[in-house]
C-alpha positions in Angstrom: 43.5 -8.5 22.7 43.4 -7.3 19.2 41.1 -10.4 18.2 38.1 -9.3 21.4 37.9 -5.7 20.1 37.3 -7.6 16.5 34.8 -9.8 17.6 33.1 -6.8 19.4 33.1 -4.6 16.4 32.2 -7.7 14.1 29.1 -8.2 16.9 28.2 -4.4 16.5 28.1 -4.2 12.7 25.9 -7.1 13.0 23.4 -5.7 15.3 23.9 -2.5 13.3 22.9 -4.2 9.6 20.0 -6.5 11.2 18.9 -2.8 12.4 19.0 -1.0 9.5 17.5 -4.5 7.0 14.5 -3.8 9.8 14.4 -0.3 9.5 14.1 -0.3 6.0 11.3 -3.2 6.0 9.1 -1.4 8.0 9.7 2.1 6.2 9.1 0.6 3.2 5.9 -1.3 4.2 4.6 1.5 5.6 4.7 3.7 2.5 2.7 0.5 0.6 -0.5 0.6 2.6 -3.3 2.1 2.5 -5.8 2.1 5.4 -9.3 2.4 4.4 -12.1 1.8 7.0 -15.5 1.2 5.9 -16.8 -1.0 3.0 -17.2 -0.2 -0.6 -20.6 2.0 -0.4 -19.5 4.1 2.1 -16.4 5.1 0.3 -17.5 5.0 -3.5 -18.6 8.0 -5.0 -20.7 7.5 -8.3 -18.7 8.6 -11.1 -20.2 10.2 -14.3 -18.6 8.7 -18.0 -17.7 10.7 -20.4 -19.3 8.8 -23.7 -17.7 10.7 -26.2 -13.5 10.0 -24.8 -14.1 6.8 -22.6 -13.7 3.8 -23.8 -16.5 0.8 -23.7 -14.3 -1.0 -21.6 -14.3 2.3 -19.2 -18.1 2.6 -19.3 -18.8 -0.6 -17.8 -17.0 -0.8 -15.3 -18.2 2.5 -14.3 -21.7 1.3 -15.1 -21.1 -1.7 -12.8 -19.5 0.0 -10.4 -22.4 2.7 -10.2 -25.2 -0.1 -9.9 -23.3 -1.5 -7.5 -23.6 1.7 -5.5 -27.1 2.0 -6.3 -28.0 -1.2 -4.5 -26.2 0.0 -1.0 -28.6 2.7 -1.0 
């Protein structure tokens, strides 16, 4: 008798683990995402360098980015 009610209580700390290893995936996936309908020129808004602290790196890709934006319009 002693060995059923171990196998029972084995079974539900199985079902219990496999429940919590899924819980945990789909938390944690969850919090990872971001949703973003649309394409890039409706989201983008044109952003304006600052030549004095940015760096050149910085300017072009906001430079590339704004042109980019330019041409959806």
């Amino acid at each position: 008798m002693k060995t059923n009610r171990s196998k029972k209580r084995r079974k539900r700390l199985k079902t219990l683990a496999a429940f919590g290893i899924l819980l945990a995936i789909l938390t944690f996936c969850e919090g990872c995402t971001t949703v973003l309908n649309g394409d890039f020129c409706d989201l983008y808004q044109p952003i304006y360098p600052d030549y004095e602290k940015d760096t050149a790196e910085t300017i072009r890709q906001i430079d590339a980015n704004n042109i980019l934006f330019l041409k959806c319009r």
